[in-house]
C-alpha positions in Angstrom: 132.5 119.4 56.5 132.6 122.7 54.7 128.9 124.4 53.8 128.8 124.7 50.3 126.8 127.5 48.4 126.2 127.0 44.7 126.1 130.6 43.1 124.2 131.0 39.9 122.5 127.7 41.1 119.8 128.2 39.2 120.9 128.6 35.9 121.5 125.9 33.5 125.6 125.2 34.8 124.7 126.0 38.8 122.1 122.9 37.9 124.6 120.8 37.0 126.7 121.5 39.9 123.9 121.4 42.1 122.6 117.6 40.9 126.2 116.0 41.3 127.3 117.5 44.5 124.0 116.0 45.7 124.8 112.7 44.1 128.3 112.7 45.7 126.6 113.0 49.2 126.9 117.1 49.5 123.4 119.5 50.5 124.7 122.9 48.9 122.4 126.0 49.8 121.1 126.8 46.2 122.1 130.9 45.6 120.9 133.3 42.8 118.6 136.3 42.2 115.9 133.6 42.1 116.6 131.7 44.3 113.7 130.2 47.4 116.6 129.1 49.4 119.3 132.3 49.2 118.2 134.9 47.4 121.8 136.7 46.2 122.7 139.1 43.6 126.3 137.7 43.0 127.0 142.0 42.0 125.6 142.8 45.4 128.5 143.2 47.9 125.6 143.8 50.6 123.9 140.2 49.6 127.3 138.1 49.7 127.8 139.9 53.0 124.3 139.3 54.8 124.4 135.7 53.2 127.7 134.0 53.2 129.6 132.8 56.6 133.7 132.4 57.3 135.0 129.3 55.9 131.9 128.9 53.9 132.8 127.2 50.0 131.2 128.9 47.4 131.1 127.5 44.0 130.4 130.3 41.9 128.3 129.8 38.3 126.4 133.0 38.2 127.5 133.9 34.6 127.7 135.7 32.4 130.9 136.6 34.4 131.8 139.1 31.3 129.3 141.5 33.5 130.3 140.5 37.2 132.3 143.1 39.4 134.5 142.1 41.9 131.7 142.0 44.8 132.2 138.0 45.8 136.1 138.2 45.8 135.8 141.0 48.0 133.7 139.1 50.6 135.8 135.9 50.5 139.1 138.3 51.6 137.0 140.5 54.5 135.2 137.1 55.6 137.3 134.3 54.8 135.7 132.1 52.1 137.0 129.6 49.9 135.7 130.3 45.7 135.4 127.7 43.1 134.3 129.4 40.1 133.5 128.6 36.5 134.8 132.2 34.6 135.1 132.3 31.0 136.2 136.2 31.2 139.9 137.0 30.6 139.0 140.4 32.2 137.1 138.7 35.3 139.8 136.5 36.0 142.5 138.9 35.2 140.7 141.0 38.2 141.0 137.8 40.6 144.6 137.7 39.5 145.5 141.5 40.4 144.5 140.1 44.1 147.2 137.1 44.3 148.5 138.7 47.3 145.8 139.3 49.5 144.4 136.0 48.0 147.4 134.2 49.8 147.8 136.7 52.8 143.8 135.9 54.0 144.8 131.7 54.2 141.6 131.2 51.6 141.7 129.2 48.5 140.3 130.7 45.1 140.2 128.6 41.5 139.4 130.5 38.9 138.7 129.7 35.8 137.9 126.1 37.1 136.2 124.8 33.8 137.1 123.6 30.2 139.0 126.7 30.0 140.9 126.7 32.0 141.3 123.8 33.5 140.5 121.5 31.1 143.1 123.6 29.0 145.6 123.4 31.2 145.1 119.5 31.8 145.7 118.9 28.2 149.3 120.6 28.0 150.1 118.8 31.1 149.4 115.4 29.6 151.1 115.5 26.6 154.1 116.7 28.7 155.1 119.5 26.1 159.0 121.2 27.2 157.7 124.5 25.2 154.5 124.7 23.8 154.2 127.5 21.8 150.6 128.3 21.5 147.0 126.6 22.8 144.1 126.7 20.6 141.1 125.6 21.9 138.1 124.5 18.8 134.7 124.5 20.9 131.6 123.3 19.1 128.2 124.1 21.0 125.8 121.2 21.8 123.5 124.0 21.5 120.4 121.8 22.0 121.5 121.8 25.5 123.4 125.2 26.3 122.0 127.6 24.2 120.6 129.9 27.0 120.7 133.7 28.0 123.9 133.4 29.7 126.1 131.9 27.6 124.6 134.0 24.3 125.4 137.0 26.5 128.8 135.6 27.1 129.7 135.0 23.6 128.5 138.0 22.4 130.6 140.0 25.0 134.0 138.5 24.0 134.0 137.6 19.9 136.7 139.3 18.6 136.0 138.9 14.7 138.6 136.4 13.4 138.4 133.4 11.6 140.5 130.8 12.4 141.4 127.3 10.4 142.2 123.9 11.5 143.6 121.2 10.3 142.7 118.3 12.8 143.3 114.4 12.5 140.1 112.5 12.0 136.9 112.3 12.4 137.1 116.2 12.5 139.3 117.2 9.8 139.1 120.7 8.2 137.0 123.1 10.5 136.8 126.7 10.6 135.2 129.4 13.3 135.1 132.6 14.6 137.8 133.6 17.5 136.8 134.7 21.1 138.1 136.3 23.5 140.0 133.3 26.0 140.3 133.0 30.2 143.5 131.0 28.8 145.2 134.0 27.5 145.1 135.3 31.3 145.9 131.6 32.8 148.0 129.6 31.1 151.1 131.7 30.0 151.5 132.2 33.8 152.2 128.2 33.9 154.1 128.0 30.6 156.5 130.9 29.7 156.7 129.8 26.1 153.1 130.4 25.4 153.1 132.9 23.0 149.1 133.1 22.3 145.9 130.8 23.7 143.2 131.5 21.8 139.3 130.3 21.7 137.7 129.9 18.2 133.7 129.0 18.9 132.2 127.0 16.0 128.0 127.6 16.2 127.8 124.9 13.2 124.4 126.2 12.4 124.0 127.8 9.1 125.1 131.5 8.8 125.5 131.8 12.3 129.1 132.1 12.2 128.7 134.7 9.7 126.2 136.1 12.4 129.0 135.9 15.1 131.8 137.6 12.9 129.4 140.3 12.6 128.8 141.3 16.2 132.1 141.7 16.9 132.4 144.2 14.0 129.5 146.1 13.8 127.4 147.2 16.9 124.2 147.1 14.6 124.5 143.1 14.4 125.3 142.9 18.4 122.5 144.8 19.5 120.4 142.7 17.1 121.3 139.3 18.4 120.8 141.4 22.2 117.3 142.3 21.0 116.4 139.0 19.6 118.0 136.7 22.1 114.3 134.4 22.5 114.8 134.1 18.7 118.4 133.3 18.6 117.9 130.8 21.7 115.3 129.3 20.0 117.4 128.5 16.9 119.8 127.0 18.9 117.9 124.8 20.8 116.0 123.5 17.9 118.2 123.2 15.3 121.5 123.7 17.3 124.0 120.1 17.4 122.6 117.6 20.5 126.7 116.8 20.4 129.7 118.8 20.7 133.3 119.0 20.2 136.3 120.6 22.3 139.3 120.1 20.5 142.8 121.5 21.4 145.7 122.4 19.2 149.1 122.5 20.5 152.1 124.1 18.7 155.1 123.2 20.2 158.6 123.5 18.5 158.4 119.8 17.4 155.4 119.9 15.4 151.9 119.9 16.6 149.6 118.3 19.4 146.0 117.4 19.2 143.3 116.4 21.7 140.0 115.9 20.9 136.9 115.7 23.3 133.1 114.9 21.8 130.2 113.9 23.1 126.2 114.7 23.6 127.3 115.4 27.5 130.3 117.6 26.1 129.2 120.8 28.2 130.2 118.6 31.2 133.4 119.4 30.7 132.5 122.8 32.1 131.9 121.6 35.3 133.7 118.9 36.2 136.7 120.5 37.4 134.4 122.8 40.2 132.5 119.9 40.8 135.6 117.8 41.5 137.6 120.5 42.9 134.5 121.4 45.6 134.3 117.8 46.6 138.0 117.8 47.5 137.9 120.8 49.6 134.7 119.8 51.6 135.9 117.1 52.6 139.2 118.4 53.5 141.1 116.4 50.5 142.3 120.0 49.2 145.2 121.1 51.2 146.6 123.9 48.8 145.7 127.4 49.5 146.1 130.8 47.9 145.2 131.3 44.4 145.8 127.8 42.8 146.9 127.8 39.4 144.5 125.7 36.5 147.2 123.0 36.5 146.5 122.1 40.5 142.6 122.6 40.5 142.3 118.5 40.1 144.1 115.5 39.2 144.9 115.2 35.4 143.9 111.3 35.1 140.7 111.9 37.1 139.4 114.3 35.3 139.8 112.7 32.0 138.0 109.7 33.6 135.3 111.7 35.0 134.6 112.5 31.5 134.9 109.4 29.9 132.2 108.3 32.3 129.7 111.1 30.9 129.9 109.8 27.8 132.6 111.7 26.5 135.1 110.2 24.1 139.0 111.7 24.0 141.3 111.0 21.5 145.2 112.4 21.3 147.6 112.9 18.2 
């Protein structure tokens, strides 16, 4: 069995990876700048180098990968290690991308992008079996009780783009509204469906004015280096008044009419990780026979993941 490393194990996501790899029977070596049992800066080129081994899995969570360089891809080709990664950048994974070739010519496997988006993303247009979809928009309500943390406020920050976007979803959700962020699925998915003519992200904080807050760091610098400056404060709003359950809700436009998936639950932020989690547990124990850079709709089985969810707690619907 492969060793498995858990990069960014530490942080809140890594956790998570960390807890049900071990529950599934795997020991991974816990990675990150603070970390007692590898101590890696997943930027350091030097770090991956001294640290990782050939044919070594690493499961990569050290976000916010809107400020990671391409120091761990770089290892995997000299080396010869298999990456699992969780990247919400469009410019990270668009890096990982520009490297299909060598990806495939070294005989490792990379998934990128192996999280709600875009895998989860990717799942959903595959099960509604959709001839031309037209365009993906993913709706993401926070359970910011849970997530709010320096990471993923960094992340956010780093990729709003200032629009608001409206939808119109079946119920329970109805009319919502949010600001629209930069999406991994704009890189990914039109790759795997030529007809996609936009995927787009619109992040709904659902705490008072903080959409308002949102719209305003992506237009004026003042407002982003405020929310930089006050990040305890901001966390701490999220965390106490922030929801305890979220919503990831997709909208698909397809020549037809429209498609509509909806995903909520206080264990929503699972969704992040399931895919890595179930994609790592296939290739340690040699289930995984792909190699190369795997595209979002291969990373895992459509029907398991969707189960794997449902048995966090997480309730789907689809119109």
């Amino acid at each position: 069995m492969k060793r498995v490393v858990v990069l960014g194990g530490t942080g809140f996501f890594g956790r998570l990876i960390v807890e049900k790899l071990q529950a599934a029977g795997i020991q991974p070596l816990v990675a990150s700048r603070s970390s007692s049992q590898m101590r890696v800066d997943a930027n350091n080129a030097d770090d991956l180098r001294n640290n990782l081994k050939p044919r070594d899995l690493v499961v990569d969570a050290a976000g916010p990968f809107q400020k990671r360089n391409s120091a761990l891809i770089d290892v995997a080709l000299r080396i010869g290690v298999d990456v699992v990664d969780i990247s919400d950048s469009a410019d990270y994974t668009s890096m990982i991308y520009q490297r299909e070739a060598p990806i495939g010519a070294a005989g490792i496997r990379v998934l990128t992008a192996c999280s709600s988006l875009s895998t989860v993303s990717a799942a959903v247009v595959k099960s509604f079996s959709v001839a031309e979809p037209r365009r993906v928009s993913a709706y993401l309500v926070p359970a910011g009780r849970y997530t709010a943390n320096p990471a993923t406020l960094a992340s956010v920050i780093a990729s709003v783009q200032g629009k608001w976007h409206m939808f119109n979803f079946p119920k329970p959700l109805g009319s919502r509204a949010g600001v629209t962020v930069k999406s991994v699925d704009a890189v990914t998915l039109p790759r795997l469906f030529p007809t996609l003519r936009s995927a787009e992200l619109v992040v709904d904080l659902h705490i008072p004015g903080a959409n308002l807050l949102l719209y305003g760091a992506a237009k004026w610098p003042a407002m982003r280096q405020f929310l930089e400056r006050h990040e305890s404060l901001t966390l701490g709003i999220g965390r106490t008044i922030g929801l305890k359950k979220g919503v990831l809700a997709y909208e698909i436009s397809t020549a037809a009419g429209f498609k509509y998936r909806i995903f909520t639950g206080r264990k929503s932020y699972m969704l992040a990780v399931i895919p890595a989690i179930q994609a790592a547990l296939a290739i340690a124990e040699g289930r995984f026979q792909r190699r190369g850079l795997v595209p979002p709709t291969e990373h895992v089985d459509t029907e398991q993941l969707f189960d794997a969810a449902r048995k966090e707690g997480i309730a789907t619907s689809a119109g």
